[in-house]
C-alpha positions as CSV (number, residue, x, y, z in Angstrom):
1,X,22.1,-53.5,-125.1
2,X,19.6,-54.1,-128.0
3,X,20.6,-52.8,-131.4
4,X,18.6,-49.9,-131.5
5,X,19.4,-48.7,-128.2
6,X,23.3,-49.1,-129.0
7,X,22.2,-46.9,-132.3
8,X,20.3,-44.0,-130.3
9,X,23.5,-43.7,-127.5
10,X,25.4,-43.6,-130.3
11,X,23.6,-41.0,-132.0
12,X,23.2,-39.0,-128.6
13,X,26.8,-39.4,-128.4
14,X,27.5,-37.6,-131.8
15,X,25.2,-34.9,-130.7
16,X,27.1,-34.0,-127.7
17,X,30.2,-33.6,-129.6
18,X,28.5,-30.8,-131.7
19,X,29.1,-28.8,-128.5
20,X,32.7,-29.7,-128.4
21,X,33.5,-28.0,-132.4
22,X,31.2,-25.2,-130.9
23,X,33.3,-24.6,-127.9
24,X,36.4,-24.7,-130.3
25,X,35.7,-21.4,-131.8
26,X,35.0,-19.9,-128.3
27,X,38.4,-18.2,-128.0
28,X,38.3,-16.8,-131.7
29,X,35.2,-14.7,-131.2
30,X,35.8,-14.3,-127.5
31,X,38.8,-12.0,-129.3
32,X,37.3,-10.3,-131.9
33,X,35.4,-8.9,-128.9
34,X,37.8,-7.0,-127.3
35,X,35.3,-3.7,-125.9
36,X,33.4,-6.0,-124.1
37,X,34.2,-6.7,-120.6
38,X,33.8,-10.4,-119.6
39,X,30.5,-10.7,-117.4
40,X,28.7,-8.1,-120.0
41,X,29.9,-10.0,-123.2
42,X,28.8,-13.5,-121.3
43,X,25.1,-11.8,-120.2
44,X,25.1,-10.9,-123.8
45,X,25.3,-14.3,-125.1
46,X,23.2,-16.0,-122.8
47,X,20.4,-13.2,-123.3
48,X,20.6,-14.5,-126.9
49,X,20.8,-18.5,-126.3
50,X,17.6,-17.4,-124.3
51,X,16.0,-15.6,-127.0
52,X,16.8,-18.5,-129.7
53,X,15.0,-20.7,-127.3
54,X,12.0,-18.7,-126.5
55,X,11.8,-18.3,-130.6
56,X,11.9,-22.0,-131.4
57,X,9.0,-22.4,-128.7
58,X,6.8,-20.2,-130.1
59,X,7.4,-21.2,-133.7
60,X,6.5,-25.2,-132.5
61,X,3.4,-23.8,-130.7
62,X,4.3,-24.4,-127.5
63,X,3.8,-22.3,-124.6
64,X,6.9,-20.4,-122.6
65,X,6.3,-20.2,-119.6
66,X,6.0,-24.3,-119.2
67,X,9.7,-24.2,-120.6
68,X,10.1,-22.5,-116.9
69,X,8.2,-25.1,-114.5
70,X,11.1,-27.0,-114.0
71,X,11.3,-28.3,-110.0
72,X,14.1,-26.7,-107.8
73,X,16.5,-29.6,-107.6
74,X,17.0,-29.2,-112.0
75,X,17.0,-25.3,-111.3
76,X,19.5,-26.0,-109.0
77,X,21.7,-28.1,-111.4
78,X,21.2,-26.1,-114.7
79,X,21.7,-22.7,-112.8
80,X,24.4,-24.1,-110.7
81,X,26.4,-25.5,-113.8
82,X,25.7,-22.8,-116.5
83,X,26.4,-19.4,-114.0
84,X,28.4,-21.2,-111.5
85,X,31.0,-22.4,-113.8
86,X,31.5,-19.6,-115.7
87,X,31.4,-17.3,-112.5
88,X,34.3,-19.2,-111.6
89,X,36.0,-19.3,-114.6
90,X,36.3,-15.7,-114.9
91,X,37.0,-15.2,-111.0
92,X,39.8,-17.5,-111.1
93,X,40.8,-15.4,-114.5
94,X,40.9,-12.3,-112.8
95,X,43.1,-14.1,-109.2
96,X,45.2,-16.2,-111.4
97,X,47.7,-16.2,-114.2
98,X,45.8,-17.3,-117.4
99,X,47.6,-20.3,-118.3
100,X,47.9,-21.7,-114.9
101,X,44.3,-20.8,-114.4
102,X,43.3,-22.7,-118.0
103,X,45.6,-25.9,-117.2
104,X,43.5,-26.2,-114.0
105,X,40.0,-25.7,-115.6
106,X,40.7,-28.6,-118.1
107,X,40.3,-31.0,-115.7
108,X,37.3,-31.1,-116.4
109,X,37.1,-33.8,-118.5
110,X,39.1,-36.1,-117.0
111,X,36.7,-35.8,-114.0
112,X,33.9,-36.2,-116.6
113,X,35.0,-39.6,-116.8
114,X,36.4,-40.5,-113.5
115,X,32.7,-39.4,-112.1
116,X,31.1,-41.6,-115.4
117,X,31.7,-44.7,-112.7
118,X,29.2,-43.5,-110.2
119,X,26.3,-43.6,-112.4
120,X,24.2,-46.7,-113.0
121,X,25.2,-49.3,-115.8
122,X,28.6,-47.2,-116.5
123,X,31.7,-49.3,-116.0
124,X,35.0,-47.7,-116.0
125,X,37.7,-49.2,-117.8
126,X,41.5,-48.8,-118.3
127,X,41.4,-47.5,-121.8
128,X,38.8,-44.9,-120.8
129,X,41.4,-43.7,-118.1
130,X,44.2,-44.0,-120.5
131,X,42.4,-41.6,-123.2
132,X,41.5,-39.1,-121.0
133,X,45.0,-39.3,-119.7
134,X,46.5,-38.3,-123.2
135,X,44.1,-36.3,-123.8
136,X,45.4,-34.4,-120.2
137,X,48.7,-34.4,-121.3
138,X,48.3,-33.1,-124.9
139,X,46.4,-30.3,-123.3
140,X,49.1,-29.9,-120.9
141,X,51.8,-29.4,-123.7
142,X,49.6,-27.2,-125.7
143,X,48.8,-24.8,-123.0
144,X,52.3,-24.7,-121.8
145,X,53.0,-24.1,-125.6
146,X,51.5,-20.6,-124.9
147,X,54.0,-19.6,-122.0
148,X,55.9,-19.9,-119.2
149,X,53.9,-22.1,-116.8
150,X,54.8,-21.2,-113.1
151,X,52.6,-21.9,-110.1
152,X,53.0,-19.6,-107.2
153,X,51.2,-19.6,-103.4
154,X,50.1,-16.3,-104.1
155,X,47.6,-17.2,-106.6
156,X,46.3,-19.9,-104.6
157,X,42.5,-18.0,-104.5
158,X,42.8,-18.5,-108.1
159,X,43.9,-21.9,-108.2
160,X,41.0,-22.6,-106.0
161,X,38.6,-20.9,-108.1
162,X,39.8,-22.5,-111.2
163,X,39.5,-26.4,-109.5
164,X,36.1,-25.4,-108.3
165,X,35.1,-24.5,-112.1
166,X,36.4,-27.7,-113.4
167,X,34.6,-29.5,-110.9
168,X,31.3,-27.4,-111.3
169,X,31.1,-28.3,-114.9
170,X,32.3,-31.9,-114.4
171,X,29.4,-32.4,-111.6
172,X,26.8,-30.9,-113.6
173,X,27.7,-32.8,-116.9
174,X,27.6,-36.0,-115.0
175,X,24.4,-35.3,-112.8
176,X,22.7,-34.6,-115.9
177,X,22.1,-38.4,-116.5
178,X,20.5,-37.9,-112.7
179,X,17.8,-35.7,-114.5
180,X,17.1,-37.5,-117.9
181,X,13.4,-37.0,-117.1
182,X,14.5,-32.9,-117.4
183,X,14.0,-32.2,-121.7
184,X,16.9,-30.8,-123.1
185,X,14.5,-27.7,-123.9
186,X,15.3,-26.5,-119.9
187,X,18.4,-25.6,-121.0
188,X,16.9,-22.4,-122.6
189,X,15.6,-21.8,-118.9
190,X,18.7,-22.2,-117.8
191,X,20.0,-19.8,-119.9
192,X,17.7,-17.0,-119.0
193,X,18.7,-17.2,-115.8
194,X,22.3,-17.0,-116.4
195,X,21.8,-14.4,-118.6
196,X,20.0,-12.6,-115.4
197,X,22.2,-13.3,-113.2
198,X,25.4,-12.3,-115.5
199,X,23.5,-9.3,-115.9
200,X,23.7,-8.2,-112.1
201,X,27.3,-9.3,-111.8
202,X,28.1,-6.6,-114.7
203,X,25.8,-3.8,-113.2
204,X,28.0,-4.6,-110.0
205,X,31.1,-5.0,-110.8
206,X,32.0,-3.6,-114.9
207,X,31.6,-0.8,-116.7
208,X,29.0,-1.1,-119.6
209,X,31.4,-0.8,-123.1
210,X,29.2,-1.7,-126.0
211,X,30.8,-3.6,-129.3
212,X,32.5,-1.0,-131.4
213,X,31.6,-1.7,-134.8
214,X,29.8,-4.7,-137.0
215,X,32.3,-7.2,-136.6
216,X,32.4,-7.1,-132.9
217,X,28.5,-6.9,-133.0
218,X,28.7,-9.9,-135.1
219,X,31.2,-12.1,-133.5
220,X,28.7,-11.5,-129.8
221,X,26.0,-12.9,-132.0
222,X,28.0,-16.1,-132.9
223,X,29.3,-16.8,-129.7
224,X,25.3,-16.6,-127.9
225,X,23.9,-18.8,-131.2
226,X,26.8,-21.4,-131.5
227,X,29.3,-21.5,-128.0
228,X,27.3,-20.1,-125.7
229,X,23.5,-21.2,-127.2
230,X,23.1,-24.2,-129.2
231,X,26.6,-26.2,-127.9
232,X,24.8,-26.5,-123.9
233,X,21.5,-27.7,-126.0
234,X,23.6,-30.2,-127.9
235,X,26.2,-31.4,-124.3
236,X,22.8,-31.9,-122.4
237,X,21.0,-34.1,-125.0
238,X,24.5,-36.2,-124.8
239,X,25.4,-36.3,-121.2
240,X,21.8,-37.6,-120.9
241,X,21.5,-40.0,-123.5
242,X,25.0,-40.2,-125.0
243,X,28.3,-42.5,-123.7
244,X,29.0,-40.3,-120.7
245,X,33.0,-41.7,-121.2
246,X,33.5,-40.7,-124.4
247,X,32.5,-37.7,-124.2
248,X,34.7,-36.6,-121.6
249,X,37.9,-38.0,-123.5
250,X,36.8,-36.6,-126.8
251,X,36.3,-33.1,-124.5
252,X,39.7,-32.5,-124.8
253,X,39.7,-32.5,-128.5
254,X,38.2,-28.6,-127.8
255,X,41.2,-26.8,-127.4
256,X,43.2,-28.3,-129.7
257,X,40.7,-27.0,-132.4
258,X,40.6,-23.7,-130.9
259,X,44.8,-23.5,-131.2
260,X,44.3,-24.6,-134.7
261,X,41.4,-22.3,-135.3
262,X,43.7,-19.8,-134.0
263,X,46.2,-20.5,-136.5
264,X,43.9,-21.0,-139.6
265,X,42.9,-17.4,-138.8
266,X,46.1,-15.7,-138.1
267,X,46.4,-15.6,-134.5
268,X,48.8,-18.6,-133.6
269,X,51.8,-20.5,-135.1
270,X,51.5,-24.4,-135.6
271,X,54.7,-25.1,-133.4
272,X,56.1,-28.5,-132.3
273,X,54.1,-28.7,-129.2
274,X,50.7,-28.0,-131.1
275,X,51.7,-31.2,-133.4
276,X,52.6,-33.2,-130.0
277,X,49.4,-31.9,-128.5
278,X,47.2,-33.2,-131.6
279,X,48.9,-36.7,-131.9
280,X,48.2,-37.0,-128.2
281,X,44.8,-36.0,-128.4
282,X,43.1,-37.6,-130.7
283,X,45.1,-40.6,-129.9
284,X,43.3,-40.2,-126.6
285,X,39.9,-39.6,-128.1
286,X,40.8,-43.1,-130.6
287,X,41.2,-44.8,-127.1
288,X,38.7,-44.0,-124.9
289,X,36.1,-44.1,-127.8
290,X,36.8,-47.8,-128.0
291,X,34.0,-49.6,-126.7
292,X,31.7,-47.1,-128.2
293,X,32.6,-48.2,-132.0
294,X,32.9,-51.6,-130.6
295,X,29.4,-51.5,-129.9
296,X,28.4,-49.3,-133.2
């Protein structure tokens, strides 16, 4: 790999993790948004993620509807990963116990990097196992942290649910190399049609509850610019140009910020197991980063 292009995976690979600070603060406005039922509050940020994109389009001259000719196989993935996973995640929420159902999800990562091997001119090696295998753990002990972890046969619809989201998000994140050819711009597509989609799902199945005052307001508009808006813009443009590996270990980095975001803002405890969890994390992260700064 020349020096440039070791520069531009690099800098692809910084990008993507601008999505995983994003997704840190998730689960501090997702709770300063306690009117708004789940599928409502997720059409809501996706309606604005769409509306950011559609913005920046018009303000570099370009035309929106081309931002929507996108062929059915990358309609397929962007749809499939964006709605599908988060369709999932809040089905297996609502079968499940919510620790259970958040251990499962956060395989993800680790099945970032185990699928990292199937694409062309990736080679797996022990250490990027071994990082995202701390990085497992930590989150193991940090979501156990939270409660009394207990699996039980009767939940196993939410179990289920919960596997298929980790392995929705882990498929589309690696498939995206697949569709380098797609510009990250799609994603606003994408979006839209979540936001559609999430929209029927609420008319179905919620009760429309509005946010109750400016806070709430303002928190919804955070989570559909940063989380839920600008983080998927910033995960494509690395799974698809980025160190698909690295990405996947440093993943698990997310909710160790959110526990500590949590905690700067008065809603958590730094505990024992939250110091475990961060030693083990970014000790994982160090690791299976380690050809990457070799290479830088």
């Amino acid at each position: 790999m020349t020096v440039s292009a070791s520069s531009a995976r690099l800098r692809a690979t910084l990008i993507g993790t601008i999505a995983i600070w994003l997704w840190a603060a998730l689960a501090l406005f997702t709770t300063l948004t306690p009117s708004v039922p789940a599928l409502q509050l997720t059409a809501m940020t996706f309606s604005l993620s769409a509306l950011a994109a559609v913005i920046m389009w018009t303000i570099r001259g370009e035309g929106v509807l081309k931002h929507f000719r996108l062929a059915p196989a990358a309609w397929a993935l962007g749809v499939g990963g964006l709605f599908g996973y988060h369709a999932l995640y809040f089905l297996a929420l609502k079968l499940a116990p919510p620790l259970e159902a958040s251990l499962i999800n956060y395989l993800w990562p680790l099945l970032i990097v185990l699928f990292s091997a199937l694409l062309p001119g990736e080679r797996l090696r022990w250490f990027h196992l071994a990082g995202a295998g701390l990085g497992l753990a930590g989150t193991v002990i940090l979501i156990a942290g939270k409660g009394e972890l207990g699996f039980d046969w009767r939940y196993t619809a939410g179990y289920t649910a919960a596997f298929a989201c980790a392995f929705t998000w882990s498929i589309y994140s690696v498939l995206s190399r697949r569709f380098a050819a797609v510009p990250t711009d799609a994603v606003g597509a994408f979006c839209a049609a979540t936001a559609l989609l999430s929209w029927i799902g609420h008319f179905m199945f919620e009760t429309t509850s509005w946010p109750a005052d400016i806070q709430e307001w303002a928190a919804v508009v955070a989570l559909g610019l940063g989380p839920v808006g600008l983080a998927f813009f910033c995960w494509d443009h690395g799974m698809k140009r980025g160190d698909v590996r690295a990405l996947g270990t440093m993943a698990y980095a997310a909710p160790l910020l959110s526990t500590l975001l949590l905690i700067v803002f008065g809603q958590g405890a730094l505990t024992l197991p939250v110091i475990l969890a961060c030693a083990l994390i970014i000790g994982g992260a160090v690791l299976g980063t380690a050809d990457l700064r070799r290479s830088r």
